[in-house]
N, C-alpha and C positions, 0 to 999 in steps of 0.2 A: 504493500500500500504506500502510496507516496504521502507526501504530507496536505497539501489540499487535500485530498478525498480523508485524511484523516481528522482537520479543522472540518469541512463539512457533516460530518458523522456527529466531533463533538457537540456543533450548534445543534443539530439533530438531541441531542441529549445520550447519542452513543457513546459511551465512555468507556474504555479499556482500563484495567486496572494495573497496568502497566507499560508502559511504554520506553521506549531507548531512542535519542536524536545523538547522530553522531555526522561528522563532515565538518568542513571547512566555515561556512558559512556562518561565523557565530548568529548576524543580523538576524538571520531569517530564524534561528532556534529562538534568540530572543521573543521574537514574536510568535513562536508555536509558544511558548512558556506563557508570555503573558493571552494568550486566549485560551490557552485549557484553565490557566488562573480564575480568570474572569467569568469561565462558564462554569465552573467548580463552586468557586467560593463568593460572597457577597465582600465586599471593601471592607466593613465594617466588621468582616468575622474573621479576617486574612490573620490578625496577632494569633489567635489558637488553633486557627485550620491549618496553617500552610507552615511547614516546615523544610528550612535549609539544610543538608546537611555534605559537607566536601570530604568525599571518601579520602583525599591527603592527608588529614586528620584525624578520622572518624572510621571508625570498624563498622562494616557491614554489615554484622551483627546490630547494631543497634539502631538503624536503617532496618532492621527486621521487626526491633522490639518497638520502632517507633508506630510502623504498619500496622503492625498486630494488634497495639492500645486501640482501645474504641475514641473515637471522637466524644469532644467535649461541647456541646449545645452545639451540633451541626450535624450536615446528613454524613459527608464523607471529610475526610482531610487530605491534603495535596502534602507529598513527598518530594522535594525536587534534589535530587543529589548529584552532584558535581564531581568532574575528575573521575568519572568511573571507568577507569585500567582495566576493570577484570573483564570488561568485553573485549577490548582490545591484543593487540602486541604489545603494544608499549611497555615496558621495565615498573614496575610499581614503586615510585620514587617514596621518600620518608621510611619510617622505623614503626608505621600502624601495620598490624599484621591482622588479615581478613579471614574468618570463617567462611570458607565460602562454602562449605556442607550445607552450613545453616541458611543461606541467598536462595541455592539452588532446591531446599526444603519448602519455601516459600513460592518460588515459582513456580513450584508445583501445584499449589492451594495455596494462591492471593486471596488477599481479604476482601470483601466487597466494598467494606467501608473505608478502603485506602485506595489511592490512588498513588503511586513510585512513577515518578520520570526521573530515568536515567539520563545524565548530558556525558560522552562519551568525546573525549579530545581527539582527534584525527581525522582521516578521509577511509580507512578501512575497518573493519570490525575483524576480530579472530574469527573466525570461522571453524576453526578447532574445538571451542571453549565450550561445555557445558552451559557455561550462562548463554552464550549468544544461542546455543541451540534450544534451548527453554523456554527462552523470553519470546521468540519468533515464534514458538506452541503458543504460550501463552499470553504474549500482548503482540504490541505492535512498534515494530523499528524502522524507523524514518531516518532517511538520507538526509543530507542539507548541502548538497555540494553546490560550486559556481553556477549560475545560470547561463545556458547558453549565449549567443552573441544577441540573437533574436527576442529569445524571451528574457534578455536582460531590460533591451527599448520595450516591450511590451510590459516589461514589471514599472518601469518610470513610469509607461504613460497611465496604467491603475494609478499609483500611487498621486498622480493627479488629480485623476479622478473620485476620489479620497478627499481631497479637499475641494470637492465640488468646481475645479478647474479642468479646462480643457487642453489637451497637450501633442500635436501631432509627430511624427516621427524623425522629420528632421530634427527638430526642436529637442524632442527625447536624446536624439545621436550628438547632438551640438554639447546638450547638459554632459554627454556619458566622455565626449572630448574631451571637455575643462575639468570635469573635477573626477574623474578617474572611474572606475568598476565595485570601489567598497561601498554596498548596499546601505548600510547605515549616512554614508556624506551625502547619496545621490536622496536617501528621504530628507536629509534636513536641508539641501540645495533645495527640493521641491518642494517643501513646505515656506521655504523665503519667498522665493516665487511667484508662487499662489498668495502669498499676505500679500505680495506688490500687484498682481492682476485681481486681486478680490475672488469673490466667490462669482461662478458664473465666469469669468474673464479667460481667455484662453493666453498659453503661454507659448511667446515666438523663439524664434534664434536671436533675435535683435536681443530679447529681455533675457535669452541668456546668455548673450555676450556681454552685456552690460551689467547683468549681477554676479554672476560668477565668476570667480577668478581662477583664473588656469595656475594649477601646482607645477613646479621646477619640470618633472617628468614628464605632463602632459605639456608644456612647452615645448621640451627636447622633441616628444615623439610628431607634433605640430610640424615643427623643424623639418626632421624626415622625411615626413609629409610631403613638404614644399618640395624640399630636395630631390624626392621620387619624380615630382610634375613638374621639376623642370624651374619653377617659382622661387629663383633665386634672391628677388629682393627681399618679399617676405621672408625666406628662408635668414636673412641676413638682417630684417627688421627684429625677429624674434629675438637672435643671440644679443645686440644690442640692448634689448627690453632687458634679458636674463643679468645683463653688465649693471642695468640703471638698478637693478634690484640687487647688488653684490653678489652674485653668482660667482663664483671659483671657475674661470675658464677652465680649470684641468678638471675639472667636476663636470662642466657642459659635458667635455669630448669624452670623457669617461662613459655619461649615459647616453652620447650621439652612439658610442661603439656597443653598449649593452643594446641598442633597438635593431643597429644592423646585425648583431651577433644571433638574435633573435628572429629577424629576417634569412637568415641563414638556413637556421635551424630548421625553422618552420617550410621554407621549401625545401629541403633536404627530406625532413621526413613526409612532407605530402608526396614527394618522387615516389615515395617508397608504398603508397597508395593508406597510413594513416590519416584518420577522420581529423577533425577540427577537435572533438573530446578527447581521444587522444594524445593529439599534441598537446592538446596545455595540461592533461595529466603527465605526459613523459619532460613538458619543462619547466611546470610546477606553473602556471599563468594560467590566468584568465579566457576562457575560450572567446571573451570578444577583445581580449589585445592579441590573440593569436588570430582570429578576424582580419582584423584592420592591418599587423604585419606581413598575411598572407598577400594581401592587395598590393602592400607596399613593395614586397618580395617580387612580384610578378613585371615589378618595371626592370628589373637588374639580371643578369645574367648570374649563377652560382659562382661562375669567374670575378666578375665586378663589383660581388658581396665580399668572395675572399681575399680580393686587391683591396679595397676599400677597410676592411680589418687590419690589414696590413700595416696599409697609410697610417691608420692610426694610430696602432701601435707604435709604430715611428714618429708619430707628434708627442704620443704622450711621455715617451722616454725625453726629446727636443726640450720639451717644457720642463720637465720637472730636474732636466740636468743644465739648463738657462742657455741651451742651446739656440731658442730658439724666445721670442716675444711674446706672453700665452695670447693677447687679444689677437696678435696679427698672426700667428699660426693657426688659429680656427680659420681666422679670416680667408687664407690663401689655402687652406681643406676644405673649404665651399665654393672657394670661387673654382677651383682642378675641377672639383666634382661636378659643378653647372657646367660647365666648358665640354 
């Protein structure tokens, strides 16, 4: 089950009496946590319903003893436990040592009146492990990994719609430009937004170039951009901007070489017939910055990606051994490059 059909079920008032969220995405766990919250427990009853407890600290055992007590003037009480290793690979960091006989005792005959969400750190689950095979009998384990490139634009333009704003797709790609792929900046960008176009109002590229400010990274990757199409001024207005803002020239050409290294990569292994999930599993990115680099990739030959790594590498030794001027060494690695 993925996790909408699972938020769906609980508005429904289906509720599992245990569940495991585990993946990268903390954003989005955040928000499965606060709506089973919210459909669980009343505001007002949250002090005696709802208990934290971070298996770092805290023996599972008593995550067990906690279930097991009957609620105090309420229907059920919400478990939420953090750090949970025993689904995982992971090494179990710290000196608490877990019963896990007594976990998997439990998962066998959960309580009705309890409700355990598990938060699991990583992108994999063991698959080995008694608990993960338990808990998959007996609740329900939700992924939370990146969203694709597509339904990343398609999560902005909801989340406008959310605050009763209207938001079309350029507009969405413009937002995901400037302030990057991490789901929590791209809600609080669109909640600015929408305060500036009101409710009802829809939001353009213009009101996102205008309220958003583009981060060091998405600058550089801007840059690239340029540089791919040939749009050398701009390419050369950016680095300037990057200068007026104290940017470290040897810091620019550092992340001008991590986007083409990336460009690399990413046609390299698309040669090899890998998906778009894939690659940004195999180089740990984002499937819509492995997107936007595949496009970029596609102006360059795999020769002209591994000359231009090259080049680099050879400025940034120039620079950092005062071989060379750091402004005008970028300067004269954009202008080779347009030419």
């Amino acid at each position: 089950m993925d996790a909408r059909t699972a938020i769906k079920e609980i508005k429904q008032g289906k509720v599992s009496p245990l569940y495991l969220c585990y993946g990268t995405e903390k954003y989005q766990i955040r928000e499965f946590v606060d709506t089973l919250t919210n459909q669980l427990v009343e505001p007002e009853q949250r002090e005696m319903a709802v208990v934290q407890i971070d298996l770092s600290e805290t023996p599972v055992e008593l995550v067990v003893e906690e279930a097991e007590t009957l609620p105090f003037l309420v229907e059920r009480k919400l478990v939420i436990v953090q750090s949970a290793s025993l689904f995982t690979a992971a090494k179990e960091g710290g000196k608490v040592e877990h019963n896990v006989e007594r976990l998997l005792s439990y998962l066998a005959d959960p309580a009705e009146y309890s409700v355990i969400l598990f938060i699991a750190n990583g992108e994999k689950l063991d698959e080995r492990k008694k608990t993960v095979k338990m808990i998959k009998t007996a609740g329900q384990v939700l992924s939370f990994m990146p969203l694709g490139a597509s339904e990343l634009v398609q999560w902005v333009i909801r989340e406008a719609g959310k605050h009763k704003c209207t938001m079309g797709q350029q507009a969405a790609e413009a937002l995901i430009a400037n302030a990057g792929v991490q789901m929590s900046t791209l809600s609080a960008e669109v909640n600015k937004l929408c305060l500036f176009t009101g409710a009802g109002g829809e939001i353009t590229v213009e009101a996102v170039g205008t309220l958003v400010a583009r981060t060091t990274e998405q600058n550089v990757f801007s840059m690239v951009e340029d540089i791919a199409n040939l749009k050398l001024d701009r390419a050369l207005g950016t680095f300037y901007e990057l200068l007026k803002q104290k940017e470290e020239p040897i810091k620019i050409a550092s992340l001008i070489a991590r986007q083409f290294r990336i460009m690399l990569q990413v046609k390299e292994l698309g040669s090899q017939s890998y998906s778009q999930q894939q690659i940004a599993s195999q180089l740990g990115l984002h499937p819509y910055a492995v997107k936007i680099a595949g496009e970029q990739a596609r102006k360059f030959s795999p020769q002209q990606l591994a000359q231009t790594l090259s080049q680099l590498a050879q400025l940034d030794y120039q620079m950092k051994s005062g071989g060379i001027d750091k402004v005008l060494g970028i300067e004269m690695f954009l202008l080779k490059l347009g030419a």
